[in-house]
VEXBASE-308206 format. One line per field, with one value per residue: x, z, y of N, C-alpha, C in turn. Coordinates in pm, 1 decimal, decimal comma, m for minus. Each point is the difference from the previous one (the first is absolute). Last residue first. Example, Ala and Ser with C-alpha at 12.3 -4.5 7.8 and 13.67 -1.06 7.14 Angstrom:
// residues 2
n_c1: c(1285,0  29,0)
n_c3: c(708,0  m7,0)
n_c2: c(m225,0  m572,0)
ca_c1: c(82,0  m89,0)
ca_c3: c(6,0  0,0)
ca_c2: c(119,0  119,0)
c_c1: c(m77,0  90,0)
c_c3: c(73,0  0,0)
c_c2: c(109,0  120,0)
// end
This chain:
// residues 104
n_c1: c(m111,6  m232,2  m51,7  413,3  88,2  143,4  489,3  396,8  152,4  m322,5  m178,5  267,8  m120,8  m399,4  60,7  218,5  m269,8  m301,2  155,2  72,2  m408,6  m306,3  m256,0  m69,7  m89,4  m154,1  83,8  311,0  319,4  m21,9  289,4  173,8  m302,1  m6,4  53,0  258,5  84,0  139,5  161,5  97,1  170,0  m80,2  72,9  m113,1  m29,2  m176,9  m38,1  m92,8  76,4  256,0  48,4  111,2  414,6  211,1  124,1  m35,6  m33,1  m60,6  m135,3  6,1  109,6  m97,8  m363,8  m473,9  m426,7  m386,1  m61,5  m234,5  m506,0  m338,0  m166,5  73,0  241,8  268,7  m48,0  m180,8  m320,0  m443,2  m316,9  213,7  369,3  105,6  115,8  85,6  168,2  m102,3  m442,3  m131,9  336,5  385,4  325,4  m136,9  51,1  86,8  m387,8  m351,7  m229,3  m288,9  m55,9  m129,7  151,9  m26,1  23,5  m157,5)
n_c3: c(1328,3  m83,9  328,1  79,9  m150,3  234,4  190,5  m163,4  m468,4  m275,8  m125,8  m286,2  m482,7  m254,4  m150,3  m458,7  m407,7  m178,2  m161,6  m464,4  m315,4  m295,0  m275,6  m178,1  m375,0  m266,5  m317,1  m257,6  244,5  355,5  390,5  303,0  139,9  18,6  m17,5  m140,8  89,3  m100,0  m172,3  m411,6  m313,1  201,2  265,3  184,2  210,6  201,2  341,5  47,6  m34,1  m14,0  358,1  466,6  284,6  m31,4  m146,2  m128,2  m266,6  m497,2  m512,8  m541,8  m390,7  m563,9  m288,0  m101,5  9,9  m121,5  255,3  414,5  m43,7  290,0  426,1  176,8  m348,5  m428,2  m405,5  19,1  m33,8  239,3  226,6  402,0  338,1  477,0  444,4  579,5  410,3  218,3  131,2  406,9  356,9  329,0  392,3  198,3  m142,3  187,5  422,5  300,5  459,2  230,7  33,8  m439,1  m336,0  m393,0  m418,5  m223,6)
n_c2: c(m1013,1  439,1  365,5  328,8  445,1  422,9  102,4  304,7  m71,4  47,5  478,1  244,1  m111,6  179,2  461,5  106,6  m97,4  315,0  433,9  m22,7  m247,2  m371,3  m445,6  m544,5  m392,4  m504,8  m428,7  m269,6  m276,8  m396,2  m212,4  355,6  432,5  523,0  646,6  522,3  540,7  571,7  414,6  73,1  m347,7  m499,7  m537,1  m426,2  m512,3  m548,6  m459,8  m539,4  m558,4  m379,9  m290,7  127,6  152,6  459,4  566,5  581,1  386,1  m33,0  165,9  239,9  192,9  m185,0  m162,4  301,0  177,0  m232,6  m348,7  m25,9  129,7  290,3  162,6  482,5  324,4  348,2  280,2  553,9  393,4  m124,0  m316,7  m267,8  32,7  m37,3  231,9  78,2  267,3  434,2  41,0  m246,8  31,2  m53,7  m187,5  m433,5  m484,8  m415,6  13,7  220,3  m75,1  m283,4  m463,4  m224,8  265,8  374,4  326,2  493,3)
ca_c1: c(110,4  43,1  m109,6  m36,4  m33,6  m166,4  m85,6  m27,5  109,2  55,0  m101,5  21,8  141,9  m28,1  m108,4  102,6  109,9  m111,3  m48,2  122,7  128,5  52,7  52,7  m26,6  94,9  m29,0  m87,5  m89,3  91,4  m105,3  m91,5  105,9  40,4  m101,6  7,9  m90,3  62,6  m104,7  22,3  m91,1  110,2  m8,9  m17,7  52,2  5,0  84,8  m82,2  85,8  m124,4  1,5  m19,9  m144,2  m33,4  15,8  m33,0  50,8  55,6  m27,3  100,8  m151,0  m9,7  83,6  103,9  121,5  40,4  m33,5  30,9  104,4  116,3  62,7  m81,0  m38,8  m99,1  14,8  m2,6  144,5  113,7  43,9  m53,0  m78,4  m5,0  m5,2  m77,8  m7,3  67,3  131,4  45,4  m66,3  m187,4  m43,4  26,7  4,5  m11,8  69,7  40,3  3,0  153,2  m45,5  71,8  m102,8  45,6  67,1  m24,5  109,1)
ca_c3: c(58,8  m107,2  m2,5  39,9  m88,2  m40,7  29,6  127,6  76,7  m7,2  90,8  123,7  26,8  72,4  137,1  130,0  54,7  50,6  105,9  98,0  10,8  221,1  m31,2  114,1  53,4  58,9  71,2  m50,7  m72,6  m118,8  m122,4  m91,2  60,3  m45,1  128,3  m7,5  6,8  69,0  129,3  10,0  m39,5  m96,8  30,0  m104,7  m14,2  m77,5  m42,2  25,4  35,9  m90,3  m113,7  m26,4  m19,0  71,9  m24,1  73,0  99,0  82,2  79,9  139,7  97,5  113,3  52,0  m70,5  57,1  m94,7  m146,9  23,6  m7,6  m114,4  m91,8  93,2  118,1  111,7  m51,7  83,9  m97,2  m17,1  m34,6  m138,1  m132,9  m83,5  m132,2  m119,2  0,8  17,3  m141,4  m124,6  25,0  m112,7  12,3  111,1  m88,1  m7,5  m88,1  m136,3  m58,2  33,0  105,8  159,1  m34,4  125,0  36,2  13,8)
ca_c2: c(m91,5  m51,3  m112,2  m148,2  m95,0  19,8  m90,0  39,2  30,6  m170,0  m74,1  15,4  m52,5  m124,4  m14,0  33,9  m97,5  m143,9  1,2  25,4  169,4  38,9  125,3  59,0  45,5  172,2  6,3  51,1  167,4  63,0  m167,3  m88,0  m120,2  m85,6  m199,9  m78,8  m100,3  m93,1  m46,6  184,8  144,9  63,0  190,6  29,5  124,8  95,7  142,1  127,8  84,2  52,8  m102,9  m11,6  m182,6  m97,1  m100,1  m92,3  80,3  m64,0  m24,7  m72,0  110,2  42,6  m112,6  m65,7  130,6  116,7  m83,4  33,1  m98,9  m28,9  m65,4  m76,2  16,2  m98,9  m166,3  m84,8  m49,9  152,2  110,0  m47,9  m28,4  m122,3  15,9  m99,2  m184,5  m14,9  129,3  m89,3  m16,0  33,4  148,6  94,0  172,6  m7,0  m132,8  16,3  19,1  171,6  84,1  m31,4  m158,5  m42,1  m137,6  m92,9)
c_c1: c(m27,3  56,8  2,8  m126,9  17,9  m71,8  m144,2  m90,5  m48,6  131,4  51,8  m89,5  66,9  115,7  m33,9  m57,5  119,0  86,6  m14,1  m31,9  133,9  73,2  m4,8  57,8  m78,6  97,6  63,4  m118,5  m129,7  56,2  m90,6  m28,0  94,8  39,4  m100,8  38,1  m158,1  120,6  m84,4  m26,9  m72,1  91,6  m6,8  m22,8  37,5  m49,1  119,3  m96,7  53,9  m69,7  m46,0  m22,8  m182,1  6,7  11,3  m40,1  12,6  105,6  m62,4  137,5  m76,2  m15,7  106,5  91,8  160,1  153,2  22,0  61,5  88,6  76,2  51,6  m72,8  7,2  m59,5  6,1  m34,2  113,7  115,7  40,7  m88,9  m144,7  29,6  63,5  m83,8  m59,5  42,7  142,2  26,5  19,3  m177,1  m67,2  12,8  m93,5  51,1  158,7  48,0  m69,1  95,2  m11,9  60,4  m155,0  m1,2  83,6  m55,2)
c_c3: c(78,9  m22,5  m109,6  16,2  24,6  m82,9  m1,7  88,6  152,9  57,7  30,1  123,2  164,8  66,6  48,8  136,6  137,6  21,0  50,5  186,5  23,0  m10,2  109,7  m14,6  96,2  91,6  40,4  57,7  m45,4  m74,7  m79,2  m78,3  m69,5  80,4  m84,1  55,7  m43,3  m8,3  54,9  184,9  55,8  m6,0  m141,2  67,4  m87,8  m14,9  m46,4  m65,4  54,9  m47,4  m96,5  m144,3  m48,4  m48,8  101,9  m59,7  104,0  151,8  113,1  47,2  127,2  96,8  69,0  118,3  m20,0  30,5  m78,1  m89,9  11,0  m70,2  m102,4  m67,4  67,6  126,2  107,4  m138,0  46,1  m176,7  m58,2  m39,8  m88,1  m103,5  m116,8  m88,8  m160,9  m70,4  m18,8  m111,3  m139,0  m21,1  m174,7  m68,6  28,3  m142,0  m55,5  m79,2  m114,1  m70,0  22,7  74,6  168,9  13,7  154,8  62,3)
c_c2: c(m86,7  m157,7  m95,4  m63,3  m127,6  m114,3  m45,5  m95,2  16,5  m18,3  m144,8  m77,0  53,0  m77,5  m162,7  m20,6  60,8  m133,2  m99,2  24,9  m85,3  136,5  118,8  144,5  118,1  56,7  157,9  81,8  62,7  172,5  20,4  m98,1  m79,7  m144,1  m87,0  m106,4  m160,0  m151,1  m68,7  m53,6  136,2  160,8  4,1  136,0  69,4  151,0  82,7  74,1  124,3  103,2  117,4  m44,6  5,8  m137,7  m126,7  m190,5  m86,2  86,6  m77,1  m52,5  m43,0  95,8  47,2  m80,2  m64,9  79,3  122,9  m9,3  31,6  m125,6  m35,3  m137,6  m134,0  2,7  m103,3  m144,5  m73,4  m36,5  78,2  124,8  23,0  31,2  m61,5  55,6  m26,4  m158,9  m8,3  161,0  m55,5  26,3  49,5  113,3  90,6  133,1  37,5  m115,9  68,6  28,3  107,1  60,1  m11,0  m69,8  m0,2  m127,6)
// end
C-alpha cells in the first residue's frame, strides 16, 4: 500500500491495492484504465459538482458492472480514469474525513 510522506496510509487506508484496481487491459473486460472516454459513449456523464473554474469539471459516469468512469470536461474525447466501487467509496469517505485537503 502507497504512503503519503507522513507515514499515513493515505486516503485508501481501508483497501489494499488487490482489492482496488484492475485495468482491464489484456483481459476480455473492453473497459480499462486510459481508455477513450468517447469509447465508453455520450450519455450518463454527470458533473458532480461545479465552480467558477470557467468550465473546467470533473465529469462522472457509473458503469453497468459498478465501476465508475472520471474524465475531464474539456477533453470528453481524452482518457477516461476507471475507479471500483471500492476505490471511489474509500476515496470519497477519505475526503470527507480530510485525507485530501493537501489537495487544496
Amino acid at each position: 500500500m502507497d504512503r503519503f510522506n507522513d507515514g499515513s496510509a493515505g486516503i485508501f487506508a481501508a483497501a489494499t491495492h488487490d482489492d482496488l484496481h484492475d485495468s482491464g487491459r489484456g483481459s476480455a473486460d473492453a473497459i480499462y484504465n486510459g481508455m477513450p472516454a468517447a469509447d465508453l459513449g455520450a450519455d450518463g456523464w454527470r458533473k458532480p459538482w461545479s465552480g467558477g473554474n470557467g468550465g473546467s469539471c470533473v465529469e462522472a459516469k457509473k458503469l453497468n458492472d459498478g465501476r465508475v468512469a472520471l474524465r475531464q470536461s474539456t477533453d470528453p474525447d481524452g482518457p477516461a480514469l476507471i475507479y471500483t466501487n471500492l476505490e471511489i467509496t474509500t476515496f470519497i469517505q477519505g475526503a470527507k474525513a480530510g485525507q485530501a485537503d493537501f489537495l487544496l
